[in-house]
NUGUSE-746150 format. One record per residue (C-alpha): residue in three letters; z, x, y; residue number from 1. Coordinates in Angstrom, 2 decimals, always signed. Each point is the difference from the previous one (the first is absolute). Example, Ala and Ser with C-alpha at 12.3 -4.5 7.8 and 13.67 -1.06 7.14 Angstrom:
NODE    r        Z        X        Y    k
NODE  ala    +7.80   +12.30    -4.50    1
NODE  ser    -0.66    +1.37    +3.44    2
//
This chain:
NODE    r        Z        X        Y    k
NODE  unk  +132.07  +110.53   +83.68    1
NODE  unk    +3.72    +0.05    -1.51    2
NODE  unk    -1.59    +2.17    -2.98    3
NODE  unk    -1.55    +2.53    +1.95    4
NODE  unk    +2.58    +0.39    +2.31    5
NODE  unk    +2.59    +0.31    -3.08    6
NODE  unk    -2.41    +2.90    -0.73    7
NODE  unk    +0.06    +1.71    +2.80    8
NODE  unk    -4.26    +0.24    +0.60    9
NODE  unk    -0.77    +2.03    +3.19   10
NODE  unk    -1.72    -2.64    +1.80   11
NODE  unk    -0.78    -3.17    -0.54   12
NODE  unk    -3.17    -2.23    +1.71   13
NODE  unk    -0.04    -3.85    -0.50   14
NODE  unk    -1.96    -2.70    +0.98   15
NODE  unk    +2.07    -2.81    +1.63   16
NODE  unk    -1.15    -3.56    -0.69   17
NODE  unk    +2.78    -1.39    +1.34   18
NODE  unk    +1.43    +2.29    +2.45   19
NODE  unk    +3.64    -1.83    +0.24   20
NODE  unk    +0.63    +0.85    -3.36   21
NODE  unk    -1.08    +3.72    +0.28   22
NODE  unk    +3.25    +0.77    +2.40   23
NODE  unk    +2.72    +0.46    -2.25   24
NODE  unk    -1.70    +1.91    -2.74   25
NODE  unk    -1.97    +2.36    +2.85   26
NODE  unk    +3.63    +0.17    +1.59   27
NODE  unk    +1.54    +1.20    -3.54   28
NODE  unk    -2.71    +2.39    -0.36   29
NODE  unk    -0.27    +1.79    +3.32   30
NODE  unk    +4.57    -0.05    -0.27   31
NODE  unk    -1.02    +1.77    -3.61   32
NODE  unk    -1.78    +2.94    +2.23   33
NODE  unk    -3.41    -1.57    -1.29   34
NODE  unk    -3.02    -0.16    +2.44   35
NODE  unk    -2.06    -3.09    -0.09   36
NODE  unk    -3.12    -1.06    +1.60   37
NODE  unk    -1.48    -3.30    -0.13   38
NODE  unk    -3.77    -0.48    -0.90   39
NODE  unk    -2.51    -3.33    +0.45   40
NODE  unk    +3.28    -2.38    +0.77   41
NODE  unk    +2.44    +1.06    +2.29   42
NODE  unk    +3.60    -0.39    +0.41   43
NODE  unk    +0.39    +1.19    +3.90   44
NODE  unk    +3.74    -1.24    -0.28   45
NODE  unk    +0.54    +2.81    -2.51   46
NODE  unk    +0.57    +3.24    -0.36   47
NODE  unk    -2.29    +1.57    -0.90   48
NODE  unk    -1.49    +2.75    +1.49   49
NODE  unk    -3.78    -1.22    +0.46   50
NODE  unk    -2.02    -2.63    -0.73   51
NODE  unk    -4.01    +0.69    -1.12   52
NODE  unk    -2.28    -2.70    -0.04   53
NODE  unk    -1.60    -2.04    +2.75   54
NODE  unk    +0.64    -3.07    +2.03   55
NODE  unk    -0.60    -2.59    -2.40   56
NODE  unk    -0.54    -3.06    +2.65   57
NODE  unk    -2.59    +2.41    +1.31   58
NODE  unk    -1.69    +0.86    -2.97   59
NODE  unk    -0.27    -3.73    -0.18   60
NODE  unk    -1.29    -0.84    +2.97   61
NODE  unk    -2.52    +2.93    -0.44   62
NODE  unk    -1.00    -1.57    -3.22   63
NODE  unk    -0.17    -3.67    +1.86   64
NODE  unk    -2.27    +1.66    +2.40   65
NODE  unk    -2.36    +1.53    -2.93   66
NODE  unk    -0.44    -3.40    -1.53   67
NODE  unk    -0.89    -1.93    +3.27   68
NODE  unk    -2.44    +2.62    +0.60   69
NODE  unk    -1.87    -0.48    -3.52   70
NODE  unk    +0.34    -3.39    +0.39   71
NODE  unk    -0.54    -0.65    +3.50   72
NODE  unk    +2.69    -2.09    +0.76   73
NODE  unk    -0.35    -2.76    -2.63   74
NODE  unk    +0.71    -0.48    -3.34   75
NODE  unk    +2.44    -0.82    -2.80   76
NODE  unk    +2.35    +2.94    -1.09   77
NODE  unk    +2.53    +0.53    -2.66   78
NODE  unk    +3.04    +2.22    -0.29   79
NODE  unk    +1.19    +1.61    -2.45   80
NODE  unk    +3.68    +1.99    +0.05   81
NODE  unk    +2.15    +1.57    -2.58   82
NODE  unk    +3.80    -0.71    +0.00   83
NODE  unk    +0.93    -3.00    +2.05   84
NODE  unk    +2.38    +0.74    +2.52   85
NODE  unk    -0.90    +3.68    +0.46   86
NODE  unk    +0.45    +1.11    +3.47   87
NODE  unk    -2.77    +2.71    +0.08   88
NODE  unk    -2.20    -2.88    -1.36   89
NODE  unk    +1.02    -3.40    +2.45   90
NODE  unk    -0.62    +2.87    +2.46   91
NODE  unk    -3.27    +0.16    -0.54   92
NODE  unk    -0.45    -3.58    -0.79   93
NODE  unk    +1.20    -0.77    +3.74   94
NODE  unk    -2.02    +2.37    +1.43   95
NODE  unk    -3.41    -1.24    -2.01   96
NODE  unk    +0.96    -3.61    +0.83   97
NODE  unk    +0.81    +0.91    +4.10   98
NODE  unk    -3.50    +1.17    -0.26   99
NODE  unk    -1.24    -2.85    -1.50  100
NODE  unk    +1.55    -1.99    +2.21  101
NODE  unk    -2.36    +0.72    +2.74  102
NODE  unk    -2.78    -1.18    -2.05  103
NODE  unk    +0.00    -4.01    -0.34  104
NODE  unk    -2.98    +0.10    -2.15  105
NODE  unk    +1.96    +2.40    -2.77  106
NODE  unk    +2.33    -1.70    -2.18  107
NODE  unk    +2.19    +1.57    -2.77  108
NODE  unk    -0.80    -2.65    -2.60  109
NODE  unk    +2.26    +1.78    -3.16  110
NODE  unk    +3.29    +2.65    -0.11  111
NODE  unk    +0.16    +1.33    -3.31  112
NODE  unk    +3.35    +2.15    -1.12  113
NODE  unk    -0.39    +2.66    -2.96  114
NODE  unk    +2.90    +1.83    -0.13  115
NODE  unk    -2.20    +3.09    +0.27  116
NODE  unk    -0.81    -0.45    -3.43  117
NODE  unk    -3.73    +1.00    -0.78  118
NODE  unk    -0.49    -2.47    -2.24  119
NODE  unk    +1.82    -2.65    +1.54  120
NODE  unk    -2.23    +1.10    +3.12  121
NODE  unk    -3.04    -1.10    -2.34  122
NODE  unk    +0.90    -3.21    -1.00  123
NODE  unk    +0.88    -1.01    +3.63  124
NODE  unk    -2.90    +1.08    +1.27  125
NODE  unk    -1.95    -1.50    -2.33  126
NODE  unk    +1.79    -3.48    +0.35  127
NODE  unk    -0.37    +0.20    +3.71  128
NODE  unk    -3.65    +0.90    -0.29  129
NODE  unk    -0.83    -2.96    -2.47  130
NODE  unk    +2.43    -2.45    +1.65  131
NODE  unk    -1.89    +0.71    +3.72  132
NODE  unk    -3.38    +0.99    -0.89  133
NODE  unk    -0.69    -0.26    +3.99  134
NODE  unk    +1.99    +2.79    +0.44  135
NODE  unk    -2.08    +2.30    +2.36  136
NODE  unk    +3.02    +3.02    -0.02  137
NODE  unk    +3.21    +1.79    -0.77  138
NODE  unk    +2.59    +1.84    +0.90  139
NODE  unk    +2.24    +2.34    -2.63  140
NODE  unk    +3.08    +1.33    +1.33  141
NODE  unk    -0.11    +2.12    -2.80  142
NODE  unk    -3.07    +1.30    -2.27  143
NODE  unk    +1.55    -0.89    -3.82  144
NODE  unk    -3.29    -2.22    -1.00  145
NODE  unk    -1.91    +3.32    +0.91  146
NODE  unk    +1.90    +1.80    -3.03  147
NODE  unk    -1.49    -2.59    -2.83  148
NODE  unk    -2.58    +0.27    -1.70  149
NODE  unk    -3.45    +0.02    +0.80  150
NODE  unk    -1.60    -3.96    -0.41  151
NODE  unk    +3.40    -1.19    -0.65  152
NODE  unk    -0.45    -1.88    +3.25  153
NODE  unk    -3.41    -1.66    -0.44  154
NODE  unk    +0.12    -2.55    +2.90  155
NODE  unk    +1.66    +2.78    +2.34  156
NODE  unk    -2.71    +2.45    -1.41  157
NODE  unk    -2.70    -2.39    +0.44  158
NODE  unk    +0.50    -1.28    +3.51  159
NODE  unk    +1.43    +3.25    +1.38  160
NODE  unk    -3.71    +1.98    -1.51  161
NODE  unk    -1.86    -3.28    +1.79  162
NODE  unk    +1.43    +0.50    +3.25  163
NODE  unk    +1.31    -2.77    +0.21  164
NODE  unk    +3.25    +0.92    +0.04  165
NODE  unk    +2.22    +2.31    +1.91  166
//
């Protein structure tokens, strides 16, 4: 942020994992004359201008809702998340996990962190997969195992073509 503020940019749109530490630098911005909106991960104690993205707790209790449907209401689930700590991220952790916590028979059996790193996400997910071979589901509260390589993920590959896992 210091760096493009030094430089004067127009605007400037960040994504606030940790939305405490966002103030000051939005603050020196915005006293710079520079615009900023937030995007994904919000830092509503800014200021900035706007913030575009959605309700993350939502979005995970949307996604808790999806997986209880294909499941119906029992199974084993995994969860995998990118940078520990992330706001936009726990968000939608909670909100997954309030779901789930109407749903006795659902249990989240694994939480997997990898640092939205695509091939991090791999190994994890792999790992997970091998480590819990019951696993009946998952939830991604972000999409970076999606980016690698086709049949880099045999056992994900394999039980997600099966059905047998969501």
């Amino acid at each position: 942020m210091e760096d493009v503020i030094s430089r004067g940019v127009d605007g400037i749109a960040i994504s606030c994992v940790d939305p405490t530490a966002c103030l000051d630098p939005i603050h020196r911005a915005v006293a710079a004359g520079i615009p900023v909106i937030t995007w994904d991960a919000d830092s509503p104690g800014s200021e900035r201008f706007t913030y575009l993205g959605l309700d993350n707790f939502l979005a995970g209790k949307a996604a808790g809702n999806l997986l209880v449907s294909a499941l119906r209401g029992e199974g084993k689930v995994a969860v995998l998340t990118g940078v520990p700590g992330a706001f936009n991220q726990e968000e939608r952790i909670r909100g997954f996990r309030d779901t789930l916590d109407n749903f006795p028979q659902m249990e989240i059996v694994a939480t997997v962190a990898a640092n939205e790193d695509i091939n991090l996400s791999v190994q994890v997910l792999e790992e997970t997969m091998q480590a819990h071979p019951e696993l009946d589901g998952w939830f991604f509260t972000g999409m970076w195992p999606l980016f690698a390589e086709r049949k880099s993920m045999p056992l994900w590959e394999s039980a997600s073509r099966s059905g047998h896992i969501k």
